[in-house]
Rosetta silent file (secondary structure, phi, psi, omega in degrees, C-alpha in Angstrom):
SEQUENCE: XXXXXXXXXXXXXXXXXXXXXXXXXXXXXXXXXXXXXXXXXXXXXXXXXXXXXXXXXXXXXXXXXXXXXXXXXXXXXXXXX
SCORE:     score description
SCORE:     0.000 S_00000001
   1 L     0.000  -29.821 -172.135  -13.061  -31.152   -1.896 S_00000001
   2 H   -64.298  -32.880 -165.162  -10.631  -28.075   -1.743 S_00000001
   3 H   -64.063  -53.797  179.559  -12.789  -26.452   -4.313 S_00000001
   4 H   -49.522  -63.116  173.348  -15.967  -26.928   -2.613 S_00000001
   5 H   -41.733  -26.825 -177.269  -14.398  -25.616    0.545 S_00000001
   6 H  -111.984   -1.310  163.130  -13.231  -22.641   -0.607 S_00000001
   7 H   -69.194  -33.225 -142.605  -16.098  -22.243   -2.467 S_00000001
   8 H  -120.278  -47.144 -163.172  -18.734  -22.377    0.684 S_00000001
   9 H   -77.849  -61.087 -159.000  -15.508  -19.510    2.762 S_00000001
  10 H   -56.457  -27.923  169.084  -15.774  -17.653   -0.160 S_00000001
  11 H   -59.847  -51.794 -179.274  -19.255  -17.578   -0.105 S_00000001
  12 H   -73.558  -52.391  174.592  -19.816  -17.601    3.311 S_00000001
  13 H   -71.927  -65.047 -140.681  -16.891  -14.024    3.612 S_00000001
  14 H   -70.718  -39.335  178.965  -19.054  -12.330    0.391 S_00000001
  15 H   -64.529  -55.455  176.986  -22.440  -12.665    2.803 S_00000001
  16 H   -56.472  -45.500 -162.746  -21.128  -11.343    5.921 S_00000001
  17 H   -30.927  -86.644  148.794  -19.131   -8.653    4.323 S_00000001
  18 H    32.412 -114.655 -150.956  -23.315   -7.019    4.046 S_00000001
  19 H   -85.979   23.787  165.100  -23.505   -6.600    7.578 S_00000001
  20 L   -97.562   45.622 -176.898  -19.885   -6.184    9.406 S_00000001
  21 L   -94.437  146.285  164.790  -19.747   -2.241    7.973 S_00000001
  22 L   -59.336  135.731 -166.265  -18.552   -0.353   10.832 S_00000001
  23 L   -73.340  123.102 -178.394  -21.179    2.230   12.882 S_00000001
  24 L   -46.679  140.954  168.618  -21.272    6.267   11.717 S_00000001
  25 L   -72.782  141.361  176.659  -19.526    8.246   14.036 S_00000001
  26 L   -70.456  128.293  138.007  -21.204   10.498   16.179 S_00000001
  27 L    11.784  137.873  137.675  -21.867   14.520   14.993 S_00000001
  28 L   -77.867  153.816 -167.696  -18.494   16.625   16.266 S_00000001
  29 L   -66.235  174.818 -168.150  -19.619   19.180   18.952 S_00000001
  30 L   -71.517  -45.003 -172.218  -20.907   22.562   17.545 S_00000001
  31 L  -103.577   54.786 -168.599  -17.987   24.605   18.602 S_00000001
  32 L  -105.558  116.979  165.674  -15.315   21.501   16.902 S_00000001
  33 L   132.423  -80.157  178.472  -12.824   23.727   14.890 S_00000001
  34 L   -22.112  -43.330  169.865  -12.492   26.790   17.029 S_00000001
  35 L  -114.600   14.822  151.860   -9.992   25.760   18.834 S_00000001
  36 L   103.140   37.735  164.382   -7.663   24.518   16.390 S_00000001
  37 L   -96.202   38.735 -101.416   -9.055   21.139   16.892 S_00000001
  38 L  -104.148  159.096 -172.230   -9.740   19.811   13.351 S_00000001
  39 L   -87.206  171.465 -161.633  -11.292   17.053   12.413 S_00000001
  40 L    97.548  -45.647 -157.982   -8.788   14.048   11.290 S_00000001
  41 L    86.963 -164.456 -174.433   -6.488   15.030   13.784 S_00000001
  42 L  -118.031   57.619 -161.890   -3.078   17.205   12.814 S_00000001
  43 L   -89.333  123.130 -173.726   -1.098   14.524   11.712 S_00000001
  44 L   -75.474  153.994  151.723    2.023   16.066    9.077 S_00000001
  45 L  -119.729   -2.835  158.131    2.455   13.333    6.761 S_00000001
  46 H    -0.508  -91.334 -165.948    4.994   15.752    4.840 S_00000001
  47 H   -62.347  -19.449 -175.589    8.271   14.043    6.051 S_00000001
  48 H   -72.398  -54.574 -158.019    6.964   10.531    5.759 S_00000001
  49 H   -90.044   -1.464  155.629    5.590   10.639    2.131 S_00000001
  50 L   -80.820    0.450 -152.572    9.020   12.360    1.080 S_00000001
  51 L  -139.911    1.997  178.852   10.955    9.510    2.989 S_00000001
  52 L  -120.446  -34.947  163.934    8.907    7.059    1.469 S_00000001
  53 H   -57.840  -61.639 -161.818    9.319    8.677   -2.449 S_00000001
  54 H   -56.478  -46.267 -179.278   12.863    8.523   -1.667 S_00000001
  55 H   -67.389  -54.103  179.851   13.300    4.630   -0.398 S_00000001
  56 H   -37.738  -40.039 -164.360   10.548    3.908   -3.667 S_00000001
  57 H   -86.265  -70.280  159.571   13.344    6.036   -6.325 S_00000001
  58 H     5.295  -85.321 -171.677   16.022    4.238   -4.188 S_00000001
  59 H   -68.449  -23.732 -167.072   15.081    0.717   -4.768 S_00000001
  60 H   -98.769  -12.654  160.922   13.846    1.067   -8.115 S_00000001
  61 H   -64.391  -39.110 -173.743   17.162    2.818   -9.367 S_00000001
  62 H   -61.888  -41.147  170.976   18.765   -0.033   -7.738 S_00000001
  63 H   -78.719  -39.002  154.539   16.873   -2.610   -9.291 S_00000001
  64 H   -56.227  -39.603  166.587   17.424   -0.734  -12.986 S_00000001
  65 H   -90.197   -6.789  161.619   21.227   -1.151  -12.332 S_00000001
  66 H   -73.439  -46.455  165.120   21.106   -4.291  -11.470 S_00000001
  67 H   -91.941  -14.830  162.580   19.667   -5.350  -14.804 S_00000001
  68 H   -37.697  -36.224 -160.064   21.664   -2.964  -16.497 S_00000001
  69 H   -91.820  -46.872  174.967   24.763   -5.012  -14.907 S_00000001
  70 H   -51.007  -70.924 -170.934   23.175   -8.280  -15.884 S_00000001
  71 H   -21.459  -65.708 -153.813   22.643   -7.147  -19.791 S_00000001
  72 H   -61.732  -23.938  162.373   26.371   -6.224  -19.819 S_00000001
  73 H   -82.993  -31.817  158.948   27.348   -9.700  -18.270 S_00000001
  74 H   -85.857  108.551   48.840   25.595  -11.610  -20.864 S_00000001
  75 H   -53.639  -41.527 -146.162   26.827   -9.347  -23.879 S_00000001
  76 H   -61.651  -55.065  168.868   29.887   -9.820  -21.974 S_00000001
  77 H   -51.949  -48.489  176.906   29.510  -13.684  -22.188 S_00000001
  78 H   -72.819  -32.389  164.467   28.543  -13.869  -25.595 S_00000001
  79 H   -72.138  -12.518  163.083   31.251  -12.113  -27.043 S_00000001
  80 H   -63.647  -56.619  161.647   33.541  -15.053  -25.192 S_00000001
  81 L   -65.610    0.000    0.000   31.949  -17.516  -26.446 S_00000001
């Protein structure tokens, strides 16, 4: 019964998808630009996507010493026993 059911949403999501696309934006006016309006907006994303590199190098050095520390406690273990 689960199968069927999720068979019939999935089905049922894959149809609609078709028509829910979102409506074209309306043409920017003719003089759009000029005044140092751009399209997008002026958003820096600089400081973010360095501050986001940095937590990513962060965690995954962190996670590399962590099995590094594990390794050394079982070697560590094995040479006890």
């Amino acid at each position: 019964m689960k199968k069927t059911l999720l068979f019939f949403v999935l089905l049922m999501t894959s149809m609609a998808a078709t028509s829910l696309f979102a409506q074209v934006p309306p043409p920017p006016p003719p003089n759009h630009g000029t005044s140092g309006n751009q399209p997008g907006g002026n958003t820096p994303i600089g400081g973010g996507l360095f501050i986001l590199l940095g937590l990513g190098a962060t965690y995954g050095g962190k996670k590399l010493y962590n099995m590094s520390q594990d390794k050394l406690n079982e070697n560590s273990n094995r040479k006890q026993n």
